[in-house]
TORKOL-4160 file (C-alpha; in steps of 0.2 Angstrom, whole numbers, padded with zeros to 4 digits, m for minus):
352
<pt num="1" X="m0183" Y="m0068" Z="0128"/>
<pt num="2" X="m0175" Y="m0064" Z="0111"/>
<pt num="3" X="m0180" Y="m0078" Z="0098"/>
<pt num="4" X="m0168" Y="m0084" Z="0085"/>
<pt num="5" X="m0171" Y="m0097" Z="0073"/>
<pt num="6" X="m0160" Y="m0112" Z="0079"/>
<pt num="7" X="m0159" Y="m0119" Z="0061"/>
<pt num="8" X="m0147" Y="m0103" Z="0056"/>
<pt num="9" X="m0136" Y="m0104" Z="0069"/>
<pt num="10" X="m0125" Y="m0117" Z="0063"/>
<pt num="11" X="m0130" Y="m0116" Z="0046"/>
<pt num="12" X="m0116" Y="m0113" Z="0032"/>
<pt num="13" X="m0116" Y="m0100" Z="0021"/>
<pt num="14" X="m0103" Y="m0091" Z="0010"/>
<pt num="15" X="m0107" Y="m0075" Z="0002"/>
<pt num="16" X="m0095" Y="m0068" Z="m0012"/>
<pt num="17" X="m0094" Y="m0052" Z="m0011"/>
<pt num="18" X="m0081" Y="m0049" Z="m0023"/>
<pt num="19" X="m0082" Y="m0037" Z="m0038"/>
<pt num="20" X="m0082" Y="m0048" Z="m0054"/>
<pt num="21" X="m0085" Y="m0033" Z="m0067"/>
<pt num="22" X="m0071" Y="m0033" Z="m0079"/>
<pt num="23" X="m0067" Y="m0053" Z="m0078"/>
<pt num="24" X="m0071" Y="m0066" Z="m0090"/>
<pt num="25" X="m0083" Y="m0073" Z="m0078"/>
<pt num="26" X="m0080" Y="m0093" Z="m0080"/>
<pt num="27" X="m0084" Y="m0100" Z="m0061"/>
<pt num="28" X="m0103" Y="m0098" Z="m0060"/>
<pt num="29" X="m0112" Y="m0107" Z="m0075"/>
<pt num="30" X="m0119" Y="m0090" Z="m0081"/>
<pt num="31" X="m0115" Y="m0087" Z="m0101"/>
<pt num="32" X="m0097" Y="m0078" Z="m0100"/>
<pt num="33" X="m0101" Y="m0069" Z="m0117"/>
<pt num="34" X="m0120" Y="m0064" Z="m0112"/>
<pt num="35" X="m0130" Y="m0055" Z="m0124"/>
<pt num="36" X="m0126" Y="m0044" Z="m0139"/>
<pt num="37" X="m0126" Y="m0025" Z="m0135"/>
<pt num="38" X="m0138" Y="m0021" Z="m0150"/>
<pt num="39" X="m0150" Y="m0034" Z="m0144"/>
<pt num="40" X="m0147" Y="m0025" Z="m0126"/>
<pt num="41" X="m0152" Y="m0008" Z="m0134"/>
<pt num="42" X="m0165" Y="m0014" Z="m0143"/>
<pt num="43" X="m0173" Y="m0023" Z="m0126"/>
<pt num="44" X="m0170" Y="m0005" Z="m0118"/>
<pt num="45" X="m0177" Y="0004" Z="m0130"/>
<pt num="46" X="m0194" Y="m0002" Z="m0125"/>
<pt num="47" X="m0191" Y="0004" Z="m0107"/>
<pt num="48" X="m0204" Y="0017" Z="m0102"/>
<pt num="49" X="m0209" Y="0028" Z="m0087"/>
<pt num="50" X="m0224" Y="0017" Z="m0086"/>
<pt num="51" X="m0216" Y="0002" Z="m0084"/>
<pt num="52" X="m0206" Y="0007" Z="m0070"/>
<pt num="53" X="m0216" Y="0018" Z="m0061"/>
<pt num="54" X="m0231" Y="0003" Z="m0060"/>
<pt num="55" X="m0230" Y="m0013" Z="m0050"/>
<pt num="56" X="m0225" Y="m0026" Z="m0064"/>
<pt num="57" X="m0239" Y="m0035" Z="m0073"/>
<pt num="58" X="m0236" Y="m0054" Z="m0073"/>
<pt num="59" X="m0252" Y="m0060" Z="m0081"/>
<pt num="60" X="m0245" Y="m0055" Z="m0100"/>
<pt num="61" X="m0228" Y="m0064" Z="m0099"/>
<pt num="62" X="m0236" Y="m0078" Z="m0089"/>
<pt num="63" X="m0246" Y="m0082" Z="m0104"/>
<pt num="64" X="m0232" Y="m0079" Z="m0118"/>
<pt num="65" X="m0222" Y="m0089" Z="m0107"/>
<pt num="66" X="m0234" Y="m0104" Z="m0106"/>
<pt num="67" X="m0238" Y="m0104" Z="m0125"/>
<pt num="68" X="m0218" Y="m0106" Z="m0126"/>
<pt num="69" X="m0216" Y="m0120" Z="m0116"/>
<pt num="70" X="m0234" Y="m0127" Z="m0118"/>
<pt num="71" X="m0242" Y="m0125" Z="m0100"/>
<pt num="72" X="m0256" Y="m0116" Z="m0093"/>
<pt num="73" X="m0254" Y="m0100" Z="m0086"/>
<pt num="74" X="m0260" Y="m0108" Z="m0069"/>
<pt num="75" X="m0248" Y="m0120" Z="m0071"/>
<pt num="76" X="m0233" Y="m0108" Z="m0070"/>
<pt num="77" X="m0226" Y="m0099" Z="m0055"/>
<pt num="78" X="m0215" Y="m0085" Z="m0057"/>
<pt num="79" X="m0200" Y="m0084" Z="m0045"/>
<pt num="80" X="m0183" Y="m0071" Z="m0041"/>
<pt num="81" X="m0173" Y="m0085" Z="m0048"/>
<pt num="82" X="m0176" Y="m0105" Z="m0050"/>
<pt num="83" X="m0166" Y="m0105" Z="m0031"/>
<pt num="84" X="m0182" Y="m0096" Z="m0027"/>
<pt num="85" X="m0193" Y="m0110" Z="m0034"/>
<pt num="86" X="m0184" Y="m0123" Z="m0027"/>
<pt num="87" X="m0183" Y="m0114" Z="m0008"/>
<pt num="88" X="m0204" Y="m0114" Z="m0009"/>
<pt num="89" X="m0206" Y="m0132" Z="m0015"/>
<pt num="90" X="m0195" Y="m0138" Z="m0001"/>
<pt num="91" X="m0207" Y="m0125" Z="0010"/>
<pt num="92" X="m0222" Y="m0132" Z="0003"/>
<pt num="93" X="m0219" Y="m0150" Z="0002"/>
<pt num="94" X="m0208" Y="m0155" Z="0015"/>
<pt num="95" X="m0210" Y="m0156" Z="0034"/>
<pt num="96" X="m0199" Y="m0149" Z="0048"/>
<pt num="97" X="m0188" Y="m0165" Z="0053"/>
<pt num="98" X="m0193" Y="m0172" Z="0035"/>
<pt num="99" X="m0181" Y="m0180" Z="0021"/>
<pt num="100" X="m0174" Y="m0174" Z="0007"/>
<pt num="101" X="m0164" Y="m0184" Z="m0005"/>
<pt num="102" X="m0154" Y="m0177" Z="m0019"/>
<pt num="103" X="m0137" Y="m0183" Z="m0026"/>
<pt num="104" X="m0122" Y="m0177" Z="m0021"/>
<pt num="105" X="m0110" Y="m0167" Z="m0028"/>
<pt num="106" X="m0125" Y="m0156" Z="m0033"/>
<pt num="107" X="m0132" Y="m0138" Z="m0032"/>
<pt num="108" X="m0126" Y="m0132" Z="m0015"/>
<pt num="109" X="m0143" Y="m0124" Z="m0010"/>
<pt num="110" X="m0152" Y="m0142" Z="m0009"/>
<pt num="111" X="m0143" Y="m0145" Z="0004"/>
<pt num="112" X="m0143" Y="m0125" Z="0012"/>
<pt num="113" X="m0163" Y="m0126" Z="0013"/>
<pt num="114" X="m0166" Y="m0141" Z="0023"/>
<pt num="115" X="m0154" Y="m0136" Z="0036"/>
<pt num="116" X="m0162" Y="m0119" Z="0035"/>
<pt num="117" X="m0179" Y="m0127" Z="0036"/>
<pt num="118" X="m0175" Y="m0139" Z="0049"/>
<pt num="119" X="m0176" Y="m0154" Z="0036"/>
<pt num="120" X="m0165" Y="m0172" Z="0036"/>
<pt num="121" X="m0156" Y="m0169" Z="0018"/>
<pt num="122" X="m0151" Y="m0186" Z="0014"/>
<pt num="123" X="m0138" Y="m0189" Z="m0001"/>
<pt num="124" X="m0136" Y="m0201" Z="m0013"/>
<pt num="125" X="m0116" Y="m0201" Z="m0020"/>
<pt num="126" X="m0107" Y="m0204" Z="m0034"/>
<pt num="127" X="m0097" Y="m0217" Z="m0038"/>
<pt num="128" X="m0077" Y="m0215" Z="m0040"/>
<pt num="129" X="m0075" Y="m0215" Z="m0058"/>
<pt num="130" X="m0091" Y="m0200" Z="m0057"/>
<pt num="131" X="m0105" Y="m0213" Z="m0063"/>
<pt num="132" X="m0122" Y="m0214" Z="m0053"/>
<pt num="133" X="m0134" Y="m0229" Z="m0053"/>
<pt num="134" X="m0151" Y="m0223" Z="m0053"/>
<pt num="135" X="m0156" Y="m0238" Z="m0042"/>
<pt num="136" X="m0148" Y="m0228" Z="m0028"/>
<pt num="137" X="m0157" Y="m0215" Z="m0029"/>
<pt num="138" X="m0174" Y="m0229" Z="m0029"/>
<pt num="139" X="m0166" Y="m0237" Z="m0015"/>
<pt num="140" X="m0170" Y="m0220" Z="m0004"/>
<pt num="141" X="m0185" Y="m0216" Z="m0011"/>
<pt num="142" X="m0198" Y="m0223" Z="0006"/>
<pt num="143" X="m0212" Y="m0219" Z="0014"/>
<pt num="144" X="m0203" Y="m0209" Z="0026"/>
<pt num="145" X="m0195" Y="m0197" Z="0013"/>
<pt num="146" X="m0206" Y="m0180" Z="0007"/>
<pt num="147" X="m0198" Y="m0173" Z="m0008"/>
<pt num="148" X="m0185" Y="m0178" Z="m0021"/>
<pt num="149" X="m0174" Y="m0168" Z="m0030"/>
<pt num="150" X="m0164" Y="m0172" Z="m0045"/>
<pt num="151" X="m0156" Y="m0159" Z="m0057"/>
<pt num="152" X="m0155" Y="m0163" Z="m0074"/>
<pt num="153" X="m0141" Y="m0161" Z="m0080"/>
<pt num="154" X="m0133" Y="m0161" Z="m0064"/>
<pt num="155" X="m0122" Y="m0150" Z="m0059"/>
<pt num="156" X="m0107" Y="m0151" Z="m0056"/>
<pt num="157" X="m0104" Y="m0168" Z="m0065"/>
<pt num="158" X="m0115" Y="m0166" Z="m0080"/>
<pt num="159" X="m0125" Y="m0181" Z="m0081"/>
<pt num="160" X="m0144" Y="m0184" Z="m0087"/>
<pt num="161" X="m0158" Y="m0196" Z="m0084"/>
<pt num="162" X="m0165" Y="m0208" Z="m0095"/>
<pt num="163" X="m0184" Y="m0208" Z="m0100"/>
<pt num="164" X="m0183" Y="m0226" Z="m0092"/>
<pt num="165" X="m0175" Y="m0220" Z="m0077"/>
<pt num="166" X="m0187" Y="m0205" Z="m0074"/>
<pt num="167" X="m0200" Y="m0216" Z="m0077"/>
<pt num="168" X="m0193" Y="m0230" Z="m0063"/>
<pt num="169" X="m0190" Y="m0213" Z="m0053"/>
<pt num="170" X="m0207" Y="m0208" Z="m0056"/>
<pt num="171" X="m0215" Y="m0224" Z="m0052"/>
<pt num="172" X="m0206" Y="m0227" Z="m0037"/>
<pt num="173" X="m0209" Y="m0207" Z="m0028"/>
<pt num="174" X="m0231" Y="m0211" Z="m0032"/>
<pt num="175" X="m0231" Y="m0229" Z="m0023"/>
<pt num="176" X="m0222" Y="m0219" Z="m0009"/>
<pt num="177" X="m0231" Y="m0203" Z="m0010"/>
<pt num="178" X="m0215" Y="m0193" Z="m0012"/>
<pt num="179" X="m0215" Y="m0176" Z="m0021"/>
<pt num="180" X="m0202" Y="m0174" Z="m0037"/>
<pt num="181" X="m0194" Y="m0158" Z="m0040"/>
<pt num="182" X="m0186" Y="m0160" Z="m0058"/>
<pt num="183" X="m0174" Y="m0147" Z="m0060"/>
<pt num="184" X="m0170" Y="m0141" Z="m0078"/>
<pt num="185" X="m0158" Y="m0124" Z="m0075"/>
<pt num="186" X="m0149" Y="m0131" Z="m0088"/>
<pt num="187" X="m0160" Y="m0141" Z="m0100"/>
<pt num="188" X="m0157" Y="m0131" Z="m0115"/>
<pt num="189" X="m0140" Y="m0136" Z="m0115"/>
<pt num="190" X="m0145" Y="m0154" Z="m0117"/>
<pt num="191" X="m0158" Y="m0158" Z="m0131"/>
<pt num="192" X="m0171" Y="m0168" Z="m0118"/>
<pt num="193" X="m0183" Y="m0160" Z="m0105"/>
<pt num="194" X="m0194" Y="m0169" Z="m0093"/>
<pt num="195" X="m0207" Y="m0152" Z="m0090"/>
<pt num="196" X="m0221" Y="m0166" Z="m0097"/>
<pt num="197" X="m0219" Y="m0176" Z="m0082"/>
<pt num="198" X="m0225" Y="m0159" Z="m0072"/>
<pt num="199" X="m0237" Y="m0156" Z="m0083"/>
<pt num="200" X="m0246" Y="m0174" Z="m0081"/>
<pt num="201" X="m0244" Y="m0180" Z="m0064"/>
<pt num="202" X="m0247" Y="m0171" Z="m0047"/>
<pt num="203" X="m0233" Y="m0168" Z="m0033"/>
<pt num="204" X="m0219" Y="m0168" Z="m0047"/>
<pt num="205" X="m0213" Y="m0149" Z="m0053"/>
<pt num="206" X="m0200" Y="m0143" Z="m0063"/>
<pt num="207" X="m0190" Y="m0128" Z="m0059"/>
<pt num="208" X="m0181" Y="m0119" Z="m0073"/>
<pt num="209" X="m0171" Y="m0102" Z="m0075"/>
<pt num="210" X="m0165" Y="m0089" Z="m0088"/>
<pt num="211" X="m0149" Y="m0086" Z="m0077"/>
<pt num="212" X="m0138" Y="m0097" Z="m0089"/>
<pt num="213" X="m0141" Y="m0100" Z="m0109"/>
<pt num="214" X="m0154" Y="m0083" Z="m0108"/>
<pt num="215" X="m0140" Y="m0073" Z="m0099"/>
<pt num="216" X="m0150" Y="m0066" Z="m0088"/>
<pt num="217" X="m0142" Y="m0069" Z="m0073"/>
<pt num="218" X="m0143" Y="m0049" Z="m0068"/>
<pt num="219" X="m0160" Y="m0050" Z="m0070"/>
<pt num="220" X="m0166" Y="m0065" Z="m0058"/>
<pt num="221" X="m0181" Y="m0074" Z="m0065"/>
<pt num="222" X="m0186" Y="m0092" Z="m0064"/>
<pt num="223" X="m0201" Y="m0104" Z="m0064"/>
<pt num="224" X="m0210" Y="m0120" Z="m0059"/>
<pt num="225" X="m0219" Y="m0128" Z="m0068"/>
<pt num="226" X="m0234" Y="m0142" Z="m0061"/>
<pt num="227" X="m0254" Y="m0146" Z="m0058"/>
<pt num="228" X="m0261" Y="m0131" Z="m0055"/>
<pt num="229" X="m0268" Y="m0137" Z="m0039"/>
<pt num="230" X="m0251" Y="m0140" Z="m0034"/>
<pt num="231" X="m0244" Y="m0124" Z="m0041"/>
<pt num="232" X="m0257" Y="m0113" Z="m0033"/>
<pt num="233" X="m0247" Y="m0117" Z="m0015"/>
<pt num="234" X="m0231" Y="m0111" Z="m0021"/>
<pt num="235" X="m0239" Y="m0095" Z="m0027"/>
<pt num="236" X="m0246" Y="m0093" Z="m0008"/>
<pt num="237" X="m0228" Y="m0091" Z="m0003"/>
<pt num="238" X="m0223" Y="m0079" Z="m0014"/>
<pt num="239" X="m0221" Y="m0061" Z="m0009"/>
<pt num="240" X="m0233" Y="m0049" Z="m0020"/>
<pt num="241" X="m0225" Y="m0041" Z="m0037"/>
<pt num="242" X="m0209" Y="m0054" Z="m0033"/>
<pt num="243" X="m0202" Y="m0054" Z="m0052"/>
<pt num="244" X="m0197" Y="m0035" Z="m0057"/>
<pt num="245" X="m0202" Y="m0029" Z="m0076"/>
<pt num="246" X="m0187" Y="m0029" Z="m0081"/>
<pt num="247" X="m0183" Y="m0047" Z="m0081"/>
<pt num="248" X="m0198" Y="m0049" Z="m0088"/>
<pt num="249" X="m0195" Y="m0038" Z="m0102"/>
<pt num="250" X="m0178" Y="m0045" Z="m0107"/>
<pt num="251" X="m0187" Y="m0064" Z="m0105"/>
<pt num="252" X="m0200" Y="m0062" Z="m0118"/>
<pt num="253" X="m0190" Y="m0051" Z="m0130"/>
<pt num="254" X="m0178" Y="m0068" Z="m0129"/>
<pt num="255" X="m0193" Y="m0079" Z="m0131"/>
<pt num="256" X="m0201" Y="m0070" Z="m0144"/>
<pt num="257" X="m0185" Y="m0066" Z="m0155"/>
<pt num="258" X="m0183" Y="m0076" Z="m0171"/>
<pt num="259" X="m0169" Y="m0090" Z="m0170"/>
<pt num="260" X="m0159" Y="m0082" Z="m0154"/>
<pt num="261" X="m0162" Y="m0096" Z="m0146"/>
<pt num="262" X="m0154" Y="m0107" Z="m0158"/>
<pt num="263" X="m0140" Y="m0096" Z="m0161"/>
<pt num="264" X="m0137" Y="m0095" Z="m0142"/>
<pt num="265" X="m0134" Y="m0115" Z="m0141"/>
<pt num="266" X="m0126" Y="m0117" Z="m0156"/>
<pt num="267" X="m0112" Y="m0107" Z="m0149"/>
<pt num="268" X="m0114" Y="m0112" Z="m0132"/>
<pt num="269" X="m0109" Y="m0129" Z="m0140"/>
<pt num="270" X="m0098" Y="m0124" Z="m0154"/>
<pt num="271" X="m0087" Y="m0114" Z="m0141"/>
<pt num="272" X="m0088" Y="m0131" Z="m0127"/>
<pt num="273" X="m0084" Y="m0144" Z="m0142"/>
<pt num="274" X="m0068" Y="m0133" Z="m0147"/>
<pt num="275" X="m0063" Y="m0130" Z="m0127"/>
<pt num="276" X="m0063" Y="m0150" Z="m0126"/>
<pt num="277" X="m0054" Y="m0156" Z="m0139"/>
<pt num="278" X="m0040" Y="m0141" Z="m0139"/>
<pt num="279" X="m0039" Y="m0148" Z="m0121"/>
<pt num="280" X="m0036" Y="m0164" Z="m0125"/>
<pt num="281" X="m0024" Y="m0162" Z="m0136"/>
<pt num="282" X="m0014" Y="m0155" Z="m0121"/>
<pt num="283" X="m0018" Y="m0172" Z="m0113"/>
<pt num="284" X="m0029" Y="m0162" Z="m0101"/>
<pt num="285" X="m0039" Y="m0174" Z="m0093"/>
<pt num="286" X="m0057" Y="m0169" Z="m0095"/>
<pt num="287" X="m0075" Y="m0174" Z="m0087"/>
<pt num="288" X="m0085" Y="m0167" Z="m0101"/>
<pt num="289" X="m0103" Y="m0171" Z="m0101"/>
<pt num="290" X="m0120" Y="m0160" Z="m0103"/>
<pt num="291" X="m0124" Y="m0142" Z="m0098"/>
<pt num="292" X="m0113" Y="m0129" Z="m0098"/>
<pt num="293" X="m0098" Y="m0133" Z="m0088"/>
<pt num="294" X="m0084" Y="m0147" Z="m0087"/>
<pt num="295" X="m0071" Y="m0153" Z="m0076"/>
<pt num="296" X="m0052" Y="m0153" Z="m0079"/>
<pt num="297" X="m0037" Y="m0161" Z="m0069"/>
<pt num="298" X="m0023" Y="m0147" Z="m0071"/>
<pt num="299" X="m0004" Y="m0151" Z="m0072"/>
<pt num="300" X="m0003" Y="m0138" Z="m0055"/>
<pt num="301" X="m0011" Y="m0136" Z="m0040"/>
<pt num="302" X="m0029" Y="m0132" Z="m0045"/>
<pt num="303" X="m0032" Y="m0119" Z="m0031"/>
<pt num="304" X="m0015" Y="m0110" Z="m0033"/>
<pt num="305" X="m0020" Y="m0109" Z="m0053"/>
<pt num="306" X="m0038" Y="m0101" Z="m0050"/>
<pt num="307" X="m0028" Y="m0089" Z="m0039"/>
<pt num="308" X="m0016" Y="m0084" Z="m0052"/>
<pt num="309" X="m0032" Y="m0086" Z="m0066"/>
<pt num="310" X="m0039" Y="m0072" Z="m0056"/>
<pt num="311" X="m0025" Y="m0059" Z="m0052"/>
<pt num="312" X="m0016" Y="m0063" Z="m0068"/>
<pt num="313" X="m0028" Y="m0067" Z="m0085"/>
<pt num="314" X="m0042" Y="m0060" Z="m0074"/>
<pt num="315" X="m0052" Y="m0075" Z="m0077"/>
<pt num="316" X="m0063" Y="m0082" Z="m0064"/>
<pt num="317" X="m0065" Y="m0101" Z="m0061"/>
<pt num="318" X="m0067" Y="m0113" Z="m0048"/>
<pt num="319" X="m0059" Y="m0127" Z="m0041"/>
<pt num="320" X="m0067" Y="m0143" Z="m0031"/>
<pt num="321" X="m0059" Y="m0156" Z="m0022"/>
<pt num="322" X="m0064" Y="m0175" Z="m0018"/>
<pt num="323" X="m0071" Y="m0178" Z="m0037"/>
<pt num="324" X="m0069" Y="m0195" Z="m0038"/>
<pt num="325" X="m0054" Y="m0198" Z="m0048"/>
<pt num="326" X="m0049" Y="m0183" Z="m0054"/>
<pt num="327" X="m0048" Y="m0179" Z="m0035"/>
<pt num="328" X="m0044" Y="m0159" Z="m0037"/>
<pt num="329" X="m0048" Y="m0151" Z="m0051"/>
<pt num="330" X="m0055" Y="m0137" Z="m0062"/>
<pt num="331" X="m0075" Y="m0134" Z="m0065"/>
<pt num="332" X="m0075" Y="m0122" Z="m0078"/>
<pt num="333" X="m0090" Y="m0113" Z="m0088"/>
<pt num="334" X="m0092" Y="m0116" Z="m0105"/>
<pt num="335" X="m0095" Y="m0102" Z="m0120"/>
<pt num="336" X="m0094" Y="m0095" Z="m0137"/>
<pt num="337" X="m0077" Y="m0099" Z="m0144"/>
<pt num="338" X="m0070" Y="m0084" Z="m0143"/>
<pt num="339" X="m0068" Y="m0083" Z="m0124"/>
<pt num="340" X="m0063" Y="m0102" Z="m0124"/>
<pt num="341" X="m0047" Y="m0097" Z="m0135"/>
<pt num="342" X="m0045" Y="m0084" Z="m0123"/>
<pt num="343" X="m0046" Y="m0097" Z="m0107"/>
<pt num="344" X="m0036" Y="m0110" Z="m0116"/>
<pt num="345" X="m0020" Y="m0096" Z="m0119"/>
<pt num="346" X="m0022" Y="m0092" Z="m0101"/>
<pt num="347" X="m0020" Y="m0111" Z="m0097"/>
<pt num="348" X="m0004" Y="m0113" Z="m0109"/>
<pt num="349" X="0003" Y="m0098" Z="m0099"/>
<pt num="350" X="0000" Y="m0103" Z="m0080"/>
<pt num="351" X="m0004" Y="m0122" Z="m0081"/>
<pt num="352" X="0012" Y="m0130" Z="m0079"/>
């Protein structure tokens, strides 16, 4: 008899296969204005026949990477992507049947991966007005619970944890034995990371990527971070010569290039501040909080307007419904000023 995984039959997926070259690319978190061609060029310039005629070398990267973000190189596993990372962590650390609690609205593959592995996902909501209490999220950390997942800032809503809260979070998930994945995708929009709680206490990881402020979404390289005991499973999982040289390449030119880093926030910032206020003074109703993206209650119908963003102002964005109260609305990527201007005259022309 033909075997199919029962988990899949059922299971929802939606796959955009849409051609999105040529629009100003607003609807996926990823940086809309990416990287400058002459820091492309000069990445590319360094490409040779070695390079992509050999199986890529890890090991080198590994160790820059580690000295970046002060872990061992044991302690780091590389992954196609932080969705990669987090798939194996819900692999290796939850059992078929188990539960998994995350918050909810939140990254959608939380969710996609325990039905695909068979798991309970269990979510924690929001309240109406889009605040969370953090003792909700306590409340379901038991006995009977394997992993925990919280992204930080979450996404789509924005908000962070507290070093108090993490700690209560923390505290509660060892007195249970419950593993913590910490996801940090976009921590370097939003000055505070939690990477030491990974680097000082079994079963907690952190997961991180260089899809958003790195622009690297092309490229597809991630990480976790934890013990290295811990970490060595995750590595067990991942299929040999997973991350491609070329990701690699592009990563540590980023890390290693003087103040691009800096100069890739500051105008992720400059670029978010200006959208807000310019919005506001439209008496836009916004949900503006960290990372790179917020919400916005339009004056129309908020899926008939990303349907005219697209075939109109070629601008992609997306719309959500049952936020609280905002209800329908606008989730929008946030970027150098320069394409906000360029969003915000679209809006002025179709919003209305």
């Amino acid at each position: 008899m033909y075997y199919l995984n029962e988990h899949l039959v059922n299971l929802n997926r939606i796959f955009d296969q849409n051609s999105r070259e040529d629009y100003i690319r607003m609807d996926l978190n990823e940086n809309p204005g990416g990287l400058s061609e002459e820091f492309i060029q000069k990445v590319l310039s360094t490409i040779t026949p070695e390079l992509i005629s050999k199986y890529p070398d890890q090991l080198v990267f590994t160790q820059k990477l580690g000295k970046f973000i002060g872990a061992e190189v044991e302690q780091i596993c590389l992954t196609n992507g932080s969705a990669e990372a987090v798939r194996y962590v819900i692999e290796a650390y939850s059992r078929p049947g188990g539960k998994i609690v995350s918050v909810t609205p939140s990254y959608a593959m939380y969710e996609v991966y325990a039905s695909m592995y068979g798991r309970q996902h269990i979510p924690v909501h929001y309240n109406e007005d889009l605040t969370f209490d953090v003792e909700n999220i306590i409340a379901q950390i038991k006995p009977d619970v394997d992993l925990l997942i919280v992204l930080n800032p979450n996404n789509p809503v924005g908000d962070v944890y507290t070093t108090e809260e993490m700690d209560r979070i923390i505290a509660a998930a060892k007195a249970n034995e419950v593993t913590v994945l910490i996801d940090e995708a976009y921590h370097y929009f939003y000055p505070y990371s939690f990477i030491n709680y990974a680097l000082t206490n079994d079963h907690v990881f952190v997961t991180r990527t260089f899809s958003k402020l790195f622009s690297l979404a092309g490229c597809r390289l991630g990480y976790i971070v934890g013990q290295a005991a811990d970490v060595a499973y995750i590595q067990k999982l991942c299929t040999p010569h997973n991350i491609n040289a070329f990701s690699m390449r592009f990563a540590e030119c980023i890390i290693e290039e003087p103040g691009m880093i800096d100069a890739l926030i500051a105008k992720q910032h400059e670029g978010k501040k200006y959208l807000i206020d310019e919005l506001r003074k439209r008496n836009y109703e916004v949900n503006a909080k960290e990372g790179n993206f917020i919400f916005i209650k339009p004056k129309s119908d908020a899926d008939e307007l990303v349907v005219k963003m697209k075939r109109e102002k070629r601008i992609l964005i997306k719309s959500y419904n049952g936020i609280g109260i905002l209800g329908k609305c606008l989730r929008v990527s946030t970027g150098e000023k320069e394409i906000m201007q360029k969003f915000l005259s679209a809006m002025d022309d179709l919003d209305k």
